[in-house]
C-alpha beads as a LAMMPS data file, in Angstrom:
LAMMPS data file: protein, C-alpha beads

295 atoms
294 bonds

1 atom types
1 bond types

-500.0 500.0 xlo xhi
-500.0 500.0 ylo yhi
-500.0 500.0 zlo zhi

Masses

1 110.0

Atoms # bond

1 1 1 312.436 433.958 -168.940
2 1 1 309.003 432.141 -168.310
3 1 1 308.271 430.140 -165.883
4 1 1 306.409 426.683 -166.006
5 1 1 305.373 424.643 -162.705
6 1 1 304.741 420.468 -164.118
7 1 1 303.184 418.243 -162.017
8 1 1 303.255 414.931 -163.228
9 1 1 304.707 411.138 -162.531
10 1 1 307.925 409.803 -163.188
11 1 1 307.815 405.701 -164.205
12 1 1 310.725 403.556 -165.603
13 1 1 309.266 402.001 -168.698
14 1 1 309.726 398.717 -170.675
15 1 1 308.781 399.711 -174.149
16 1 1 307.226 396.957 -176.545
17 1 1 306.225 398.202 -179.909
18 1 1 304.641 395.555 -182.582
19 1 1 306.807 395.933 -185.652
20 1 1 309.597 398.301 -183.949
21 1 1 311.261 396.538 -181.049
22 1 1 311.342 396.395 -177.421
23 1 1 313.540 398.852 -174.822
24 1 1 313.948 397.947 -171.380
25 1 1 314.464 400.398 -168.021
26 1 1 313.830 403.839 -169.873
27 1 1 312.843 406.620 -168.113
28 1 1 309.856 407.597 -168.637
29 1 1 306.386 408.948 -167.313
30 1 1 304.300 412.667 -167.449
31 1 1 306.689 414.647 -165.389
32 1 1 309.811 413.675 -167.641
33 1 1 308.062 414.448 -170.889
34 1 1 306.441 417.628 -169.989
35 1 1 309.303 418.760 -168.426
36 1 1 311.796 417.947 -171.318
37 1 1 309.008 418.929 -173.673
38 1 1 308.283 422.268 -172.532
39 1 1 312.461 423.205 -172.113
40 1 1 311.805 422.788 -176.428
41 1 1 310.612 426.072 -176.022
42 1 1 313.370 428.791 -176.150
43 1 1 313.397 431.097 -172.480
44 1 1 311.297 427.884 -170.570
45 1 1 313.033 427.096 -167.072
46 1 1 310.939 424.191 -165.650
47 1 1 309.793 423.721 -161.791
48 1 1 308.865 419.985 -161.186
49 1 1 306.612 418.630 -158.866
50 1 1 306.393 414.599 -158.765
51 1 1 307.767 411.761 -156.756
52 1 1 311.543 411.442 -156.876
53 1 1 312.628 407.602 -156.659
54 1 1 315.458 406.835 -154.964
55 1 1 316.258 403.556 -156.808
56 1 1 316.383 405.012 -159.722
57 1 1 319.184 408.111 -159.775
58 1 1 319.112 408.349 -163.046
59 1 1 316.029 410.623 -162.862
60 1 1 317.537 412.554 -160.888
61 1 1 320.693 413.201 -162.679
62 1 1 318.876 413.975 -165.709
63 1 1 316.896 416.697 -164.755
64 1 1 319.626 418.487 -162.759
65 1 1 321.736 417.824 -166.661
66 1 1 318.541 419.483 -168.241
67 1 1 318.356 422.631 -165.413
68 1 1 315.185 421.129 -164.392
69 1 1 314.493 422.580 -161.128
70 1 1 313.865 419.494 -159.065
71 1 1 313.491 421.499 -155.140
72 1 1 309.633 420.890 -154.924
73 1 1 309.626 417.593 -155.948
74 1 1 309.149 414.565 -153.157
75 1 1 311.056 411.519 -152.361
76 1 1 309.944 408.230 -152.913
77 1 1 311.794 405.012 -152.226
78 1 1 310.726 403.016 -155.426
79 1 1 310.386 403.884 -158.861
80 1 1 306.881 402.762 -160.519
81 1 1 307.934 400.430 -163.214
82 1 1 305.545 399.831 -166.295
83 1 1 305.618 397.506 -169.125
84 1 1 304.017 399.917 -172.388
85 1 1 302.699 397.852 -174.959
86 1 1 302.104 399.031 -178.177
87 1 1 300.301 397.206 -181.200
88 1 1 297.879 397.976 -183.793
89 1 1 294.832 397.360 -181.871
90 1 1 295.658 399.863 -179.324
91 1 1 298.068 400.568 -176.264
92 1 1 298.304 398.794 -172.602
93 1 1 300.126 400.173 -169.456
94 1 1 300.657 397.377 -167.030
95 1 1 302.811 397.222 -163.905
96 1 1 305.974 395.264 -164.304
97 1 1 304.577 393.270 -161.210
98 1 1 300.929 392.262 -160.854
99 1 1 299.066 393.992 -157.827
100 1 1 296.839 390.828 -157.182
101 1 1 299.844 388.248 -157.824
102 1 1 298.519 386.997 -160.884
103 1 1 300.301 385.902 -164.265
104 1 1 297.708 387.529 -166.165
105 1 1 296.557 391.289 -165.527
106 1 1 293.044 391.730 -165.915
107 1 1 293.166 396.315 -165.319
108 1 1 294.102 398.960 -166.970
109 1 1 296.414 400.987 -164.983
110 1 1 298.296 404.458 -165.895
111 1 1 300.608 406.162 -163.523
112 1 1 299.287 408.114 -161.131
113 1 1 300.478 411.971 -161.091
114 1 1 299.981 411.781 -157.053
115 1 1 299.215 414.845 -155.120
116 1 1 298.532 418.153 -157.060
117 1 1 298.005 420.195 -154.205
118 1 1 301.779 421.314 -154.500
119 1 1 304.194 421.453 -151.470
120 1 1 304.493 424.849 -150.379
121 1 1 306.144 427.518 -152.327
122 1 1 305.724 426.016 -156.065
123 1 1 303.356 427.876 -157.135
124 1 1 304.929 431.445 -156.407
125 1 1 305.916 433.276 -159.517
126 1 1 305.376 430.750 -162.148
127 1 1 303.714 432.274 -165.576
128 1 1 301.948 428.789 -166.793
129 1 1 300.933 426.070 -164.734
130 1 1 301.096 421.891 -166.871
131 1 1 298.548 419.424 -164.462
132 1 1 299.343 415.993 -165.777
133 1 1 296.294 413.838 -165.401
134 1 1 294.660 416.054 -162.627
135 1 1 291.565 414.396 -160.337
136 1 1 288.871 415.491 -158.259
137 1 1 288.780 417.866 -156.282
138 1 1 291.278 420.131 -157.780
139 1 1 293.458 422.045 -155.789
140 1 1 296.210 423.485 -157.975
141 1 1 294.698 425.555 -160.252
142 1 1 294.376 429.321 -160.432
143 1 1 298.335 429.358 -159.637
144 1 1 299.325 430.861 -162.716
145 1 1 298.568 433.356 -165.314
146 1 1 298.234 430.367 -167.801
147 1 1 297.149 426.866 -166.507
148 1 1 296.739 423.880 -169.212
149 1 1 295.387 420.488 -168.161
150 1 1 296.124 417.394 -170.211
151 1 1 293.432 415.881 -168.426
152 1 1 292.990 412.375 -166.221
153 1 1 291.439 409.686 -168.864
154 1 1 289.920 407.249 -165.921
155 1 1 287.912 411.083 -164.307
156 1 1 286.793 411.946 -167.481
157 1 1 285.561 408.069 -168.720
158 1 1 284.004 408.046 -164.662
159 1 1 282.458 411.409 -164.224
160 1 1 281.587 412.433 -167.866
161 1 1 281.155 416.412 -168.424
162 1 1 281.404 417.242 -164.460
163 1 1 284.730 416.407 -164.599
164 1 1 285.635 418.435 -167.815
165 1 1 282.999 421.561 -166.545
166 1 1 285.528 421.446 -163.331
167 1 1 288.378 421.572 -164.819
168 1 1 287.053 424.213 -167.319
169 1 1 286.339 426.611 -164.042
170 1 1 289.925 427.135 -164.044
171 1 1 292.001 426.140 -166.396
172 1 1 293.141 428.550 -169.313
173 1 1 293.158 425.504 -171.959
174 1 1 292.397 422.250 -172.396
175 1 1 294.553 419.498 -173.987
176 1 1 292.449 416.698 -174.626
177 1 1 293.866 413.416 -176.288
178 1 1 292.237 411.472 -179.089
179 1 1 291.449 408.524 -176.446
180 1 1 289.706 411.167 -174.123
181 1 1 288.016 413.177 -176.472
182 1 1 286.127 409.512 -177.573
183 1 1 284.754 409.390 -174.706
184 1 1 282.005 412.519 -175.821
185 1 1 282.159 410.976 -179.160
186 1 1 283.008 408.336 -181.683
187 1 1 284.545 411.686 -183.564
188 1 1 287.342 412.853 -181.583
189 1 1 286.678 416.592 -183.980
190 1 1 283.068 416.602 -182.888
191 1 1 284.089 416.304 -179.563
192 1 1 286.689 418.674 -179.242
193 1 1 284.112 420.771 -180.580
194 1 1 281.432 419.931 -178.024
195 1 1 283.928 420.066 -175.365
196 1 1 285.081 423.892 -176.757
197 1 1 281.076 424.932 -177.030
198 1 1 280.077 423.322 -173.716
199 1 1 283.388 424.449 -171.432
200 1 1 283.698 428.031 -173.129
201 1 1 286.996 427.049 -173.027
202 1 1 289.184 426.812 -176.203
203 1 1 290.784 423.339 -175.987
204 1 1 293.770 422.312 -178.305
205 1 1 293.026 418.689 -179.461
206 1 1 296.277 415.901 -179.771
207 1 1 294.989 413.801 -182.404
208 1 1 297.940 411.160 -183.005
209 1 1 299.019 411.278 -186.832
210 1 1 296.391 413.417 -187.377
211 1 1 297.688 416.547 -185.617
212 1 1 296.557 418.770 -183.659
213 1 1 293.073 420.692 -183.754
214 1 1 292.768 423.961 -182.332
215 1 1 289.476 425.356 -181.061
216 1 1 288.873 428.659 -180.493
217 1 1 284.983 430.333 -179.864
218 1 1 283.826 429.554 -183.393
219 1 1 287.208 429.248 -185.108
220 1 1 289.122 426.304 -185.703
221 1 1 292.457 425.255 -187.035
222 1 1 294.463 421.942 -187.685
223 1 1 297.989 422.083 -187.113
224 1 1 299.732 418.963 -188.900
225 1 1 303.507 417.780 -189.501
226 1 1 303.940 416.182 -193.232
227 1 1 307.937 415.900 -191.856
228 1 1 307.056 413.826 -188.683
229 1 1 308.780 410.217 -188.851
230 1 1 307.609 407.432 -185.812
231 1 1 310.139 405.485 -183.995
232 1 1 308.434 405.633 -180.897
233 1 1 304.936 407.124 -179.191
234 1 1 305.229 407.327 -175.846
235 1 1 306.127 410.566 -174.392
236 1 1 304.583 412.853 -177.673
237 1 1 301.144 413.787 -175.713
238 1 1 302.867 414.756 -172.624
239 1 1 305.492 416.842 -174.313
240 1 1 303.669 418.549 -176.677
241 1 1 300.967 419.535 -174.050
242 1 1 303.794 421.121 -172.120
243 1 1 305.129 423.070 -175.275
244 1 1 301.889 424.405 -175.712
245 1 1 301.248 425.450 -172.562
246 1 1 305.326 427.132 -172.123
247 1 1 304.525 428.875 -175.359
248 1 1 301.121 430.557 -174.368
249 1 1 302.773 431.519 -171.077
250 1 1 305.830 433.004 -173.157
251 1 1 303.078 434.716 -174.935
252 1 1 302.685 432.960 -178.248
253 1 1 299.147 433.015 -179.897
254 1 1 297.478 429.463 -179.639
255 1 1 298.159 428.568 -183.082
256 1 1 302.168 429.277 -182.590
257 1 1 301.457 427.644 -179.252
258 1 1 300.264 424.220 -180.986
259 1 1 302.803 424.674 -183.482
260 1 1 305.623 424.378 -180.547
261 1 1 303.549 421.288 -179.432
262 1 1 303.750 419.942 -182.942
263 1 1 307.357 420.743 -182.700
264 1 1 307.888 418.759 -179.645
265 1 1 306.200 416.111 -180.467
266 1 1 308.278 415.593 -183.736
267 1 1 310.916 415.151 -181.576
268 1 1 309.561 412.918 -178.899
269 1 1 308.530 410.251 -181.973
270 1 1 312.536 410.539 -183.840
271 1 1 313.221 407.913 -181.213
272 1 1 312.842 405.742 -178.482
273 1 1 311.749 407.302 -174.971
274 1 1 312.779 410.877 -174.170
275 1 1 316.243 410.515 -176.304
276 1 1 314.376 413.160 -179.214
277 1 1 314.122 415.827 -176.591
278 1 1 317.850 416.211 -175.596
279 1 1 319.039 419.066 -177.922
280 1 1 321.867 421.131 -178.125
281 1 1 319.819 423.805 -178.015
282 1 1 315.622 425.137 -177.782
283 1 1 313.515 426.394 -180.546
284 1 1 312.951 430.204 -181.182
285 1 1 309.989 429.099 -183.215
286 1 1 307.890 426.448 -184.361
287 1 1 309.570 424.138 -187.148
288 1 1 308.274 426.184 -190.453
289 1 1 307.282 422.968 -192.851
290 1 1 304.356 422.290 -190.438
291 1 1 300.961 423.039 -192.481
292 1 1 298.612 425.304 -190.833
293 1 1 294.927 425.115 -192.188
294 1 1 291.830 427.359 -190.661
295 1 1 288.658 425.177 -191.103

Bonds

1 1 1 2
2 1 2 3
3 1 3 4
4 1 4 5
5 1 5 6
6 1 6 7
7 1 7 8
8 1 8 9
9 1 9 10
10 1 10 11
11 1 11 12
12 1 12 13
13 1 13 14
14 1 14 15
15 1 15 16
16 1 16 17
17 1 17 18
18 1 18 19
19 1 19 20
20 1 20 21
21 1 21 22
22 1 22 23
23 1 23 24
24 1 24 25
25 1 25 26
26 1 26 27
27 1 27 28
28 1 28 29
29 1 29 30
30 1 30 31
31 1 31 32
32 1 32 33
33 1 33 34
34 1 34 35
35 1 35 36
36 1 36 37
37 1 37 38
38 1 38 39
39 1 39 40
40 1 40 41
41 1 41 42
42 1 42 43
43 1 43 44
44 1 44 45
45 1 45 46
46 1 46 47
47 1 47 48
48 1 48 49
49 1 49 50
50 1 50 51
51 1 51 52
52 1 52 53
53 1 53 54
54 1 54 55
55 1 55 56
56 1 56 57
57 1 57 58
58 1 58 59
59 1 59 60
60 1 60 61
61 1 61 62
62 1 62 63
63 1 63 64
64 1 64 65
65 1 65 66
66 1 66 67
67 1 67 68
68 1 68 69
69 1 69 70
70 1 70 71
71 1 71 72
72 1 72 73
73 1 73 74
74 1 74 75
75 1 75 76
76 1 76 77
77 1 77 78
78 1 78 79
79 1 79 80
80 1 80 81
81 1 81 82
82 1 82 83
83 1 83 84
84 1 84 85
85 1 85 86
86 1 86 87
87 1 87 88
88 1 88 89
89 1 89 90
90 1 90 91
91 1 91 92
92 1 92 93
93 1 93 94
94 1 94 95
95 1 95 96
96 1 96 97
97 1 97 98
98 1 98 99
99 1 99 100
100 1 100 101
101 1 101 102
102 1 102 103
103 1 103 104
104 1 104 105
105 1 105 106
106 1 106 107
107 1 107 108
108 1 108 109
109 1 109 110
110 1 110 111
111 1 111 112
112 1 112 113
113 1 113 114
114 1 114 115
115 1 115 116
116 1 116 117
117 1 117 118
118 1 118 119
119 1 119 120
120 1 120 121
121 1 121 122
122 1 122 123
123 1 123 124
124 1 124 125
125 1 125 126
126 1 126 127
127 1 127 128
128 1 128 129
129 1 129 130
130 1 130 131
131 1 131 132
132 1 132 133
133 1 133 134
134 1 134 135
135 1 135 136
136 1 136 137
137 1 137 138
138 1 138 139
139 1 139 140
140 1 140 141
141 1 141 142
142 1 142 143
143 1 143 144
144 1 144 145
145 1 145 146
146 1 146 147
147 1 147 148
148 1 148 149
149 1 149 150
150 1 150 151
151 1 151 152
152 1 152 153
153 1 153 154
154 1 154 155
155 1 155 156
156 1 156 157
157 1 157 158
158 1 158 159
159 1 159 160
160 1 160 161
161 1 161 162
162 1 162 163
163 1 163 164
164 1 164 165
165 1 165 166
166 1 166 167
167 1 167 168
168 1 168 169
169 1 169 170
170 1 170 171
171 1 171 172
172 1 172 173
173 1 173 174
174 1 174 175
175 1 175 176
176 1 176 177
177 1 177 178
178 1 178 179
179 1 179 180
180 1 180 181
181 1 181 182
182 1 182 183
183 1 183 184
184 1 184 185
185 1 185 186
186 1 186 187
187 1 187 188
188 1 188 189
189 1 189 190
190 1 190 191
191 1 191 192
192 1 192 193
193 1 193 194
194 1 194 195
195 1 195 196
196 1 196 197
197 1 197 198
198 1 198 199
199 1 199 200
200 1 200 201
201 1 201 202
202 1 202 203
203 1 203 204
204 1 204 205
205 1 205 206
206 1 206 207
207 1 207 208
208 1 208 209
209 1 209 210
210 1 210 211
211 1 211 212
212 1 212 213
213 1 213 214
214 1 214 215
215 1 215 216
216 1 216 217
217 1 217 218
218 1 218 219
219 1 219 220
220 1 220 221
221 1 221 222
222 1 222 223
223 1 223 224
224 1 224 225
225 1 225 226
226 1 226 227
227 1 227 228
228 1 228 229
229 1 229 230
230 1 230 231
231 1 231 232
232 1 232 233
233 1 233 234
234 1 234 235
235 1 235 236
236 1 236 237
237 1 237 238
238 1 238 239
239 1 239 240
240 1 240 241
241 1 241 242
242 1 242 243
243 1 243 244
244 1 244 245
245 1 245 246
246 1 246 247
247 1 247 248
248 1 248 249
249 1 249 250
250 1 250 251
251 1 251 252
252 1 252 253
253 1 253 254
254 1 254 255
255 1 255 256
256 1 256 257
257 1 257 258
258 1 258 259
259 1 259 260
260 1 260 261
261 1 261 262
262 1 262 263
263 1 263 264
264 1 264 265
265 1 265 266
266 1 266 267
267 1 267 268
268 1 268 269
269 1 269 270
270 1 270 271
271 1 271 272
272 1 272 273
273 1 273 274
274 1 274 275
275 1 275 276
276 1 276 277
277 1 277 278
278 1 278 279
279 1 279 280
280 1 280 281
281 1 281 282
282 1 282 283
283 1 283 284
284 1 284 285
285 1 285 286
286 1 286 287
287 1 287 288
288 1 288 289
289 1 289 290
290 1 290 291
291 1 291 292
292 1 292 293
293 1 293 294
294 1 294 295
């Protein structure tokens, strides 16, 4: 059995997607889809570590349905609630109530992942390590044989390559997203390149429909799903990064690793919210029609 800490936010999520429909109250945020994403992964038990609402039980009674361990995680008495809008030009987070009491929002806000120092005890015996959206300074990492970091987009658009050279000093991979990997570079490829060549790190890249690249020293793969069908985005980044990361510490090679991440996500986009990644049962492997290319 492996062993994956998560630290990551939990939000309650109004979903409005141009051309697909709207969902209201879904549960929702980092810590939900990593932890449902990474229990994809056949012998995964998942240790959570986020902010617990206690207006919203349904959080609560999902992960205990799931096995989730749910002992490190904190109480809160509210629920961050989001409104996630989706259209062709591009995605918005917004809180469901405006910060400044105004009608019209004029930030960009994503949930915050809070504390990742860890309340005592979380850390002990875990084989991977997930940081959701990690700032500066860094506290958590080196806790694990295997640490990924799907890292914070505001840190790396504010402190460039300091933030991703920190991160790098301790982390086993990194799991850059198409949006952060634009930040080095109009080509999110050329990036995840840079970002492999400058970090010495090797960095698996979640490029939306395009898949996933893998980076490795000199060697590089794509990883892509011809099978994949799109009801619904939200969730796929988180939960694939968290299958990727519950693979390698499970001891898959990085390409199986991204394949479980491809897997996950599949199942994160069959439908609205987290409803993709309740299965009767986890994979033993990768789904086998992805396509595997070495470039």
């Amino acid at each position: 059995m492996t062993t994956l800490g998560i630290e990551g936010g939990l939000t309650v999520d109004h979903l409005v997607t141009e051309g697909t429909g709207t969902r209201f109250r879904c549960l929702g945020g980092p810590g939900l889809f990593a932890a449902l994403g990474a229990l994809v992964v056949a012998g995964t038990q998942v240790r959570l570590h986020a902010q617990l609402p206690d207006d919203e039980p349904r959080f609560e009674a999902l992960l205990r349905r799931t096995g989730v361990d749910i002992r490190f995680c904190l109480r809160t008495p509210k629920a961050l609630r989001l409104w996630i809008l989706n259209s062709t030009e591009g995605r918005r987070i917004l809180p469901t109530s405006s910060p400044d009491g105004l009608e019209l929002a004029g930030t960009h806000l994503d949930p915050d992942s809070g504390d990742d120092a860890g309340p005592s005890g979380f850390f002990e015996g875990l084989d991977g390590l997930l940081l959701s959206s990690p700032r500066l300074p860094l506290h958590a990492l080196k806790r694990a044989p295997v640490v990924g970091v799907d890292p914070d987009q505001r840190a790396a658009m504010l402190l460039g390559f300091d933030y991703w050279m920190a991160l790098a000093e301790q982390a086993t991979v990194l799991l850059p997203s198409r949006v952060q990997l634009r930040q080095i570079h109009d080509d999110a490829r050329d990036a995840a390149r840079m970002l492999a060549t400058r970090t010495g790190r090797p960095v698996i890249a979640r490029l939306d429909s395009d898949g996933l690249l893998v980076i490795d020293g000199g060697q590089a793969w794509t990883v892509q799903d011809p099978e994949v069908r799109v009801v619904d985005t939200i969730g796929a980044g988180d939960a694939s990064a968290a299958a990727i990361v519950a693979a390698l510490a499970s001891g898959s090679s990085l390409i199986e690793s991204a394949a479980f991440g491809a897997s996950a996500a599949r199942l994160v986009l069959s439908d609205w919210g987290h409803d993709g990644l309740l299965l009767d049962g986890p994979l033993t492997r990768p789904y086998e029609n992805l396509i595997t290319k070495e470039l």
